[in-house]
C-alpha positions as CSV (number, residue, x, y, z in Angstrom):
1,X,50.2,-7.7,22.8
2,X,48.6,-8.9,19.9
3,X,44.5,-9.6,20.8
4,X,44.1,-12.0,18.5
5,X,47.0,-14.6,20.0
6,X,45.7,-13.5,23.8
7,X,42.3,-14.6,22.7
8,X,43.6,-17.7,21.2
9,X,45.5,-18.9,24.7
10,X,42.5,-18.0,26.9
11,X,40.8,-20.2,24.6
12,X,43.1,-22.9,24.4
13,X,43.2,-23.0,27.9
14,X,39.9,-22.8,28.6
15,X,39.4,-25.8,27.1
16,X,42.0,-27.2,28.7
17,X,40.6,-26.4,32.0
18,X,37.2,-27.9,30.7
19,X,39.4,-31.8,29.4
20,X,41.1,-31.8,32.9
21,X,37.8,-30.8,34.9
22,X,36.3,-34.2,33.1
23,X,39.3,-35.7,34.5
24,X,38.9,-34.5,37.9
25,X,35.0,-35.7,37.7
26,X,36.5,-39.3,36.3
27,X,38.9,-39.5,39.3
28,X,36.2,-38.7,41.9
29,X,33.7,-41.6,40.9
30,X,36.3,-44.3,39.7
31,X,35.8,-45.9,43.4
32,X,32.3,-46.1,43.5
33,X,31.6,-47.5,40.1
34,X,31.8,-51.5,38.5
35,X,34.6,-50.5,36.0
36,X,36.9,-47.7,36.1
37,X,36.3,-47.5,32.3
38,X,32.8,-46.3,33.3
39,X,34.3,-43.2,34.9
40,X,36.6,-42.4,32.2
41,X,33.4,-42.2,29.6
42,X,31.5,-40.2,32.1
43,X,34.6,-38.0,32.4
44,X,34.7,-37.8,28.7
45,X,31.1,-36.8,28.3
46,X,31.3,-34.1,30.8
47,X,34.4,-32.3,28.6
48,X,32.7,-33.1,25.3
49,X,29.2,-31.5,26.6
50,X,30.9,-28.4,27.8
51,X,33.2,-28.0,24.7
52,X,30.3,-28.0,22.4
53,X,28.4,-25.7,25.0
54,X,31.3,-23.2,24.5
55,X,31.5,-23.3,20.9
56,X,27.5,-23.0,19.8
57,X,26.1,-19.5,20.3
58,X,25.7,-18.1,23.4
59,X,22.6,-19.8,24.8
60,X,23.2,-20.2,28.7
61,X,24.9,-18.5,31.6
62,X,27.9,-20.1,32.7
63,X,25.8,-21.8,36.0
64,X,23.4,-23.5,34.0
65,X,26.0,-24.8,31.1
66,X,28.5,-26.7,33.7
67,X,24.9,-28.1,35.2
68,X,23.8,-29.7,31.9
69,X,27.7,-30.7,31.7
70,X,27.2,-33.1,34.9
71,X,23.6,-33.9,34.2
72,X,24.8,-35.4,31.0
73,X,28.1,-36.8,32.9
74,X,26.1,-38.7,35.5
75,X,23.3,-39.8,32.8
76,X,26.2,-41.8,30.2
77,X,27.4,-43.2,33.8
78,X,24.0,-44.0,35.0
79,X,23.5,-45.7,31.6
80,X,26.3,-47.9,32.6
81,X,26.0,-48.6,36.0
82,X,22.2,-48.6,36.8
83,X,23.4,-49.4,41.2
84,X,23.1,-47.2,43.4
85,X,21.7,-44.4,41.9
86,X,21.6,-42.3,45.1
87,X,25.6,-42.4,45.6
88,X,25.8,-41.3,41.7
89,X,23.1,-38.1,42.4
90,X,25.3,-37.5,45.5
91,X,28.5,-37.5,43.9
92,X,27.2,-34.9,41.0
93,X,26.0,-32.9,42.9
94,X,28.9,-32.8,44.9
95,X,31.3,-32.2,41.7
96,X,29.0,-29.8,40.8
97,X,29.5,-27.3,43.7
98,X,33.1,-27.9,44.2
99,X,34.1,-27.1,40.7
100,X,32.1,-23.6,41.1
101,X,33.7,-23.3,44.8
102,X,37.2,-24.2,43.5
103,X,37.4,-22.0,40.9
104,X,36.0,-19.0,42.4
105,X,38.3,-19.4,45.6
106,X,41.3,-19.8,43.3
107,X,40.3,-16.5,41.7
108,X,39.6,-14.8,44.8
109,X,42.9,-16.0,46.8
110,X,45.2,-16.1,43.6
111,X,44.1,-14.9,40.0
112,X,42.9,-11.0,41.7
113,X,45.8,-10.8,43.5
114,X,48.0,-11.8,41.6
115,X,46.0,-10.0,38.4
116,X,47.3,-6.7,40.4
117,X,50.5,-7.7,40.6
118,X,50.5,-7.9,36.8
119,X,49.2,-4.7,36.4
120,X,51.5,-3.0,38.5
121,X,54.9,-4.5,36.8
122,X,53.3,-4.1,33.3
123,X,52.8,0.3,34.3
124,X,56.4,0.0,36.0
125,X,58.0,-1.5,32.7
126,X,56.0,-0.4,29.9
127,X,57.3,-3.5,28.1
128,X,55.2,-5.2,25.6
129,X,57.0,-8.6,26.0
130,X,57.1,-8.8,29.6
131,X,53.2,-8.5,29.7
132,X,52.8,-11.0,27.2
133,X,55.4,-13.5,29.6
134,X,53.1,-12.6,32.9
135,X,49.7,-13.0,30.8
136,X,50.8,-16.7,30.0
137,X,52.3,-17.3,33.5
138,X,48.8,-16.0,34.6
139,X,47.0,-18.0,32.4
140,X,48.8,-21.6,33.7
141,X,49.1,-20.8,36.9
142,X,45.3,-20.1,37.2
143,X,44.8,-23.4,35.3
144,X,47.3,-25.3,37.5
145,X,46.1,-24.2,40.8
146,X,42.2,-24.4,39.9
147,X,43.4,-28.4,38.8
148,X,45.3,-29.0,41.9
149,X,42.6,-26.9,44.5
150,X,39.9,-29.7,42.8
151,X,42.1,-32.6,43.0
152,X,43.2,-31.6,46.6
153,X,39.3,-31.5,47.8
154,X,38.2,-34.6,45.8
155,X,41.5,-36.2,47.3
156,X,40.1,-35.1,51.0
157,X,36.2,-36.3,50.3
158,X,37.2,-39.8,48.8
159,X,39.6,-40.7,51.8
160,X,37.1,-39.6,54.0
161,X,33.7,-41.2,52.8
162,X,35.0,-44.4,53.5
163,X,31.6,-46.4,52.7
164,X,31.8,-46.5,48.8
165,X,30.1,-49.6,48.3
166,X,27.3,-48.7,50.2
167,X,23.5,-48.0,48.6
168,X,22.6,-44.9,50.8
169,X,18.8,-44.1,51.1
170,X,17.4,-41.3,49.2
171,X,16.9,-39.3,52.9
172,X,20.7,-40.2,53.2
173,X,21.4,-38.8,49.8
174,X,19.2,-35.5,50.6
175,X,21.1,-34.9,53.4
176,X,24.8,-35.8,52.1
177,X,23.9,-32.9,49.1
178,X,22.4,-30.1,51.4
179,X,25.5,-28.5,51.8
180,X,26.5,-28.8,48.0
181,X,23.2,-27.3,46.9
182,X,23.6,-24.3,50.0
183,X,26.9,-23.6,48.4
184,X,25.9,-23.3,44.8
185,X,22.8,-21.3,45.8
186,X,24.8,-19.0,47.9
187,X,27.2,-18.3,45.0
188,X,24.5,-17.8,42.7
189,X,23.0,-15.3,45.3
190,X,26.7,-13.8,45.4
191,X,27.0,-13.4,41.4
192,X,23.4,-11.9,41.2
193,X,24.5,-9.6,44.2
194,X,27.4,-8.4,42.2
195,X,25.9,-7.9,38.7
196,X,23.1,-6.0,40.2
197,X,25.5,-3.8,41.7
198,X,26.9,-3.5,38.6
199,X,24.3,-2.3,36.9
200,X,22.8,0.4,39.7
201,X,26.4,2.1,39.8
202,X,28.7,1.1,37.1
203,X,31.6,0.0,39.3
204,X,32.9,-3.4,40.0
205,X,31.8,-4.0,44.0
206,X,35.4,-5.9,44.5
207,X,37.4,-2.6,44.0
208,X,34.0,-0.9,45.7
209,X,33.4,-2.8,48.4
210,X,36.7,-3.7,50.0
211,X,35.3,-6.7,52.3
212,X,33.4,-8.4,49.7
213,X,37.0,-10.3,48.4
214,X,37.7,-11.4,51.5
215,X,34.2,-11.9,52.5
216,X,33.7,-14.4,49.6
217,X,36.9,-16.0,50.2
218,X,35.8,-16.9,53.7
219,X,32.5,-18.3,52.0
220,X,34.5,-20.9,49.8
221,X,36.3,-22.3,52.5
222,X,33.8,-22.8,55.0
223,X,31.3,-24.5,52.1
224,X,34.0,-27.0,51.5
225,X,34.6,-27.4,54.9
226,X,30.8,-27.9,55.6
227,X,30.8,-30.6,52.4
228,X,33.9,-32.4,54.1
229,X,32.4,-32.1,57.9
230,X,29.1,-33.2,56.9
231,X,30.8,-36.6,55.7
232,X,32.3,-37.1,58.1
233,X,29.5,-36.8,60.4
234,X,27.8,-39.2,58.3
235,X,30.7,-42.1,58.6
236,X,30.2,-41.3,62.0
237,X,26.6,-41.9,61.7
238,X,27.0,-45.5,59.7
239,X,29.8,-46.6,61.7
240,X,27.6,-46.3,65.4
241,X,24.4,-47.6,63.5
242,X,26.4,-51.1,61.9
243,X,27.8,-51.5,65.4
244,X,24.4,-51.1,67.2
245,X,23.0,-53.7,64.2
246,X,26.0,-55.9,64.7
247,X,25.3,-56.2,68.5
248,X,21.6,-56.8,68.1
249,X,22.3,-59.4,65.8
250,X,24.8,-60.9,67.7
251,X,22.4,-60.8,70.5
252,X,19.6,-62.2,68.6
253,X,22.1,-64.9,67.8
254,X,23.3,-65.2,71.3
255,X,19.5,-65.7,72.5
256,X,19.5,-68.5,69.7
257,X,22.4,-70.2,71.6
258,X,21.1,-70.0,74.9
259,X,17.3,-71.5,73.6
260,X,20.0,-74.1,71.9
261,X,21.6,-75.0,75.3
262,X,18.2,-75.3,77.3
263,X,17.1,-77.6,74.8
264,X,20.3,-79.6,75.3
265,X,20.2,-79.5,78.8
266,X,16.3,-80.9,78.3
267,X,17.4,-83.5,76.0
268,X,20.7,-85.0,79.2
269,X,17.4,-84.5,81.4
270,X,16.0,-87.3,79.3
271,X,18.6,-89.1,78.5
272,X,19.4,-89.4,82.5
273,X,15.8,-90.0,83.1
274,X,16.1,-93.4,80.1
275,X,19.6,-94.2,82.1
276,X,17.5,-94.0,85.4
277,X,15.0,-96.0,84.1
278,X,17.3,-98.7,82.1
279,X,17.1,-101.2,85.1
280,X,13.3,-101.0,84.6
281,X,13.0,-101.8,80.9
282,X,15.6,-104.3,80.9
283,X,13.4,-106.4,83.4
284,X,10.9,-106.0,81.4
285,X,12.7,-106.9,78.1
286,X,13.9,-110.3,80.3
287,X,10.2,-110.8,81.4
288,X,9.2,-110.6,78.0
289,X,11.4,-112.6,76.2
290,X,10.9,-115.6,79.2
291,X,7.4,-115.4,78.3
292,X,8.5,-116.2,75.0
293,X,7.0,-113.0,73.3
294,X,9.5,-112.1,70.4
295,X,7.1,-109.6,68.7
296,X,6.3,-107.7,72.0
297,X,10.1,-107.5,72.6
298,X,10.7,-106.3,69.3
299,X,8.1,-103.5,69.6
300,X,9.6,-102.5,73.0
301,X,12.9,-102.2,71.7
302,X,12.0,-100.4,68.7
303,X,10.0,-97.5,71.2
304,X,12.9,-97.5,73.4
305,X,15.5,-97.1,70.4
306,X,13.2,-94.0,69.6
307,X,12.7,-92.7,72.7
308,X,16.7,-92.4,73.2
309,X,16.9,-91.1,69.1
310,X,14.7,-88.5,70.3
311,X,16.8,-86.9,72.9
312,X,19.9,-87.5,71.8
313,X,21.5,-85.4,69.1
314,X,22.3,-86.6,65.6
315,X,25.8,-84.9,65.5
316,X,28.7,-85.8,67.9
317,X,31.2,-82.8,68.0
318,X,32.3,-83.0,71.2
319,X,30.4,-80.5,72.9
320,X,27.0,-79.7,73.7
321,X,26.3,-76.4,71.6
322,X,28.0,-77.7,68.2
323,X,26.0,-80.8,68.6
324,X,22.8,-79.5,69.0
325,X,23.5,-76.4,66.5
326,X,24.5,-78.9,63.6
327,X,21.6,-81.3,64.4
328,X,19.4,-78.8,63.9
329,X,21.0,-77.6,60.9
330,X,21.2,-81.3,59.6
331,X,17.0,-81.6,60.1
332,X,16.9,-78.4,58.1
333,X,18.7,-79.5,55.7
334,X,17.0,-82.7,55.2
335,X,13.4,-81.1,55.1
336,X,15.2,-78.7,52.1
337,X,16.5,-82.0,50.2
338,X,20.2,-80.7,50.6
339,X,22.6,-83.3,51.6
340,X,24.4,-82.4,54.3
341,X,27.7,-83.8,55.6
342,X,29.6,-82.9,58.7
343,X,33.0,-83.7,60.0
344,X,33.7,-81.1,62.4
345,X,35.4,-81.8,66.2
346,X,34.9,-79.5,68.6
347,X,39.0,-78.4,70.1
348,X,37.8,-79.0,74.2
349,X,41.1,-79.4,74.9
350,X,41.8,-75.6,74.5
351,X,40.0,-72.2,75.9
352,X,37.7,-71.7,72.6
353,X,34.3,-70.6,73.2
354,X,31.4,-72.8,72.3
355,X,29.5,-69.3,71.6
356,X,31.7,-68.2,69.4
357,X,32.2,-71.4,67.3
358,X,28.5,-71.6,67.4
359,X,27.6,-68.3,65.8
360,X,30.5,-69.4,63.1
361,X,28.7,-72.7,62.3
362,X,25.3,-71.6,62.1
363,X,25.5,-68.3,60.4
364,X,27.9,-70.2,57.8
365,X,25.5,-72.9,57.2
366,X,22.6,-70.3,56.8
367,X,24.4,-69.0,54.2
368,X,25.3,-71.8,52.5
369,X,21.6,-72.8,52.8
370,X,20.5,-69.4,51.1
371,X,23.0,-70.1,47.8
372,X,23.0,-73.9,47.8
373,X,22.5,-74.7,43.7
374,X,19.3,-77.2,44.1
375,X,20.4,-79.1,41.1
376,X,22.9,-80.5,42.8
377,X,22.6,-79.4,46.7
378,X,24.8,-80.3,49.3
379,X,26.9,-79.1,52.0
380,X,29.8,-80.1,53.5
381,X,30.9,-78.8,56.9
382,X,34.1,-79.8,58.6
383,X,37.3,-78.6,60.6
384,X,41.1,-79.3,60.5
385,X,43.2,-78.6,63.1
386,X,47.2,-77.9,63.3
387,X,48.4,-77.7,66.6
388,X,47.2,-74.2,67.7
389,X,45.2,-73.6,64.3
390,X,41.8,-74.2,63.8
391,X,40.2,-74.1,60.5
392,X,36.4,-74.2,60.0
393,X,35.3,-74.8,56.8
394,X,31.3,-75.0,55.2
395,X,31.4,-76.0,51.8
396,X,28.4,-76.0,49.6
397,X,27.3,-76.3,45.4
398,X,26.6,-72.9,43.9
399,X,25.4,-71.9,40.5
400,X,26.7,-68.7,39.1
401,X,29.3,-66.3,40.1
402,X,30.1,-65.2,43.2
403,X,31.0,-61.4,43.3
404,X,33.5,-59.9,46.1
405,X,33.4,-56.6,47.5
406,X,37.0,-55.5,47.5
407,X,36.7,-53.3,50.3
408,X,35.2,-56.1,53.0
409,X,36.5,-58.8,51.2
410,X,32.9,-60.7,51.3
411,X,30.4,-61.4,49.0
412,X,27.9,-58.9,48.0
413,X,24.9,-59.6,48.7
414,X,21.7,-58.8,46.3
415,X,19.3,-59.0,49.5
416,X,17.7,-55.6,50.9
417,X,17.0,-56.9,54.4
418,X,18.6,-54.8,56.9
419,X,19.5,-57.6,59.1
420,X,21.1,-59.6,56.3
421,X,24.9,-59.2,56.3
422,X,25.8,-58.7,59.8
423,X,26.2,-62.9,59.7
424,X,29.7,-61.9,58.1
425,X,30.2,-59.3,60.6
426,X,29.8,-61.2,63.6
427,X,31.8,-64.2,61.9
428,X,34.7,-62.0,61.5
429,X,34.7,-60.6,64.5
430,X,34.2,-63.8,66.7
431,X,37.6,-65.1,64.1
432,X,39.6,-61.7,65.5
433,X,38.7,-62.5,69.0
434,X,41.1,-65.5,68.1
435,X,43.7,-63.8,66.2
436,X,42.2,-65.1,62.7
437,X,40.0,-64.1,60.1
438,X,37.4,-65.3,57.3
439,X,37.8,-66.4,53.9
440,X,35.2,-67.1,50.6
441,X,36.3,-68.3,47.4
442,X,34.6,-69.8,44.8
443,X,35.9,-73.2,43.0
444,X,34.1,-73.6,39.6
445,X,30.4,-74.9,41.2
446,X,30.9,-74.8,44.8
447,X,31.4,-72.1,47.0
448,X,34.0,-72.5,50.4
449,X,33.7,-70.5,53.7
450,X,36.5,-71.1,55.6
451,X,37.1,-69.3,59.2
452,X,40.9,-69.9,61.0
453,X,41.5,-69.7,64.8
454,X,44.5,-69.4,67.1
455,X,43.3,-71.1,69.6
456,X,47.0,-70.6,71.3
């Protein structure tokens, strides 16, 4: 077989291997990036750094050339999507030690073996065309299977890290790449390992050393394994840590309603105390105005109007907890200068929790609060109600442009707070306890919550 045209193919499909490895790296980031765009010009990058690596003089090894290849991958992405930097450090490094991992279990399962094979049929036949025929099977099928092997792991490790939208901490990040960086350090130890070998003796240690294929076969799998396990045990992780945080803020919350509901109990202590003592001032009011003293009535009645204004909430919802909840919210309001309107009737005729209502209304009405547009701030809360269907809505003016996270279906929010969010997550859950669910949508300058019950 010509050396010339064997040389040619192992070229052409080495940079083959190097335009579909950038297409590999594109399809592992296009779900944690703005734009999918953005991971199709980091995929690009990658093959174009590694194609001009290959064609300028020999200048580094292999492990240090696909290293600059991500490195300058990651830096075009990071230049287009500056977010979450740690996720985009995580997911190189990552790439980085499956595409070493990949290819050198594909060799050590398939291209050896099957290298042998080769061999063998090419001394059986002594035919010049049939080894040409196996060379290019050899040559795709150790392209094909490197390609698939990667897709089939980076397949694996996006349905399993599940929180793509989330800003991991840089500890986070350290610990998501430990077993990536073990990998590649072990396979560089492995490499060094052979070529020194090399040199002391002059033989190849895989036909040497019987165990050290199979040895370094079981090394592939179990790093990849280790990369997978370790995300796993980090959804784990998140998942048990945002429903501890979900529970302390629905308990904060929950401590807020029950400090609401003494104070409305307080304020029907009062009120029954005015009732009591209604006999009392309206003898006096009489005595008064026989006496002929208009401005002492007056003044009487205007301290008595306050003194019932004072316990007695602003809001009439038809039950305690709204009331007192939307009062509150109302005073807020007015000390903010946002007009606030409410039309919302509390369903007492069915089994609904005023709890659960309650944590809807005022972590909706926070919210609005936070994103109210102050050139023109109000908010609107109020409820419809179709037979079994309840539909609380808070609707308030907003300036800008309200961006969605597609996996939660909420707003994202630009606040670093690690209590700030569960709001939504308590909202949602207190809807599902009634068979519903939450809405947002944004209507040129206003901004609509909406939260629908079965109360069936």
């Amino acid at each position: 077989m010509n050396e010339m045209v064997a040389d040619g193919i192992i070229t052409a499909a080495m940079y083959l291997s190097i335009i579909l490895t950038g297409g590999c790296f594109s399809f592992l980031i296009k779900d944690y990036v703005k734009k999918q765009s953005y991971a199709l010009w980091a995929g690009m990058a990658y093959a174009i750094t590694m194609i001009v690596l290959k064609t300028v003089p020999y200048l580094l090894n292999n492990i240090a050339a696909y290293a600059l290849g991500v490195l300058a991958s990651t830096l075009v992405l990071c230049a287009f999507d500056r977010e979450r930097m740690t996720v985009k450090l995580f997911l190189a490094t990552t790439f980085y030690s499956i595409r070493w991992l990949v290819t050198s279990l594909e060799v050590s399962a398939v291209s050896l073996p099957f290298g042998s094979f080769v061999g063998y049929l090419n001394l059986k036949f002594n035919s010049v065309t049939l080894a040409f025929v196996l060379f290019v099977i050899q040559v795709l099928l150790d392209l094909a299977l490197e390609v698939l092997m990667m897709l089939g792991v980076i397949i694996l490790l996006n349905r399993y890290f599940k929180y793509k939208n989330y800003d991991m901490s840089a500890k986070e990040c350290l610990m998501l790449c430990i077993p990536s960086i073990c990998a590649v350090f072990g396979y560089c130890v492995k490499i060094m390992y052979r070529d020194v070998f090399h040199m002391q003796t002059g033989q190849e240690i895989d036909f040497y050393l019987g165990v050290y294929t199979p040895v370094a076969y079981v090394y592939y799998i179990c790093s990849i394994l280790s990369i997978l396990v370790v995300i796993i045990l980090f959804q784990e992780f998140k998942l048990r840590q945002e429903e501890q945080m979900s529970r302390v803020v629905l308990e904060m919350q929950m401590d807020d309603m029950r400090r609401s509901i003494a104070r409305v109990e307080k304020n029907y202590g009062e009120i029954r105390a005015l009732r009591h003592d209604m006999g009392n001032h309206i003898q006096i009011l009489k005595g008064m105005m026989t006496a002929g003293d208009r401005q002492g009535t007056d003044e009487y009645m205007i301290r008595l109007e306050e003194a019932y204004q004072s316990v007695s909430p602003r809001i009439k919802t038809g039950n305690p907890v709204t009331d007192i909840i939307l009062s509150e919210k109302c005073i807020l309001a007015k000390e903010k200068d946002i007009r606030m309107d409410v039309d919302f009737h509390f369903p007492s005729d069915t089994k609904a929790d005023a709890f659960d209502l309650g944590i809807i209304l005022s972590n909706s009405v926070d919210n609005a609060m936070e994103a109210v547009d102050y050139d023109n701030p109000y908010i609107s809360v109020y409820s419809k109600r179709r037979n079994h269907i309840l539909l609380i809505c808070v609707e308030n003016s907003f300036a800008g442009c309200l961006t969605i996270d597609e996996e939660t279906g909420l707003p994202k929010s630009k606040k670093k707070n690690e209590n700030h969010g569960w709001g939504m997550v308590n909202m949602r859950n207190c809807a599902k306890k009634y068979y519903g669910d939450i809405d947002i949508e944004q209507k040129e300058n206003r901004v609509i919550f909406c939260a629908m019950l079965s109360l069936k």
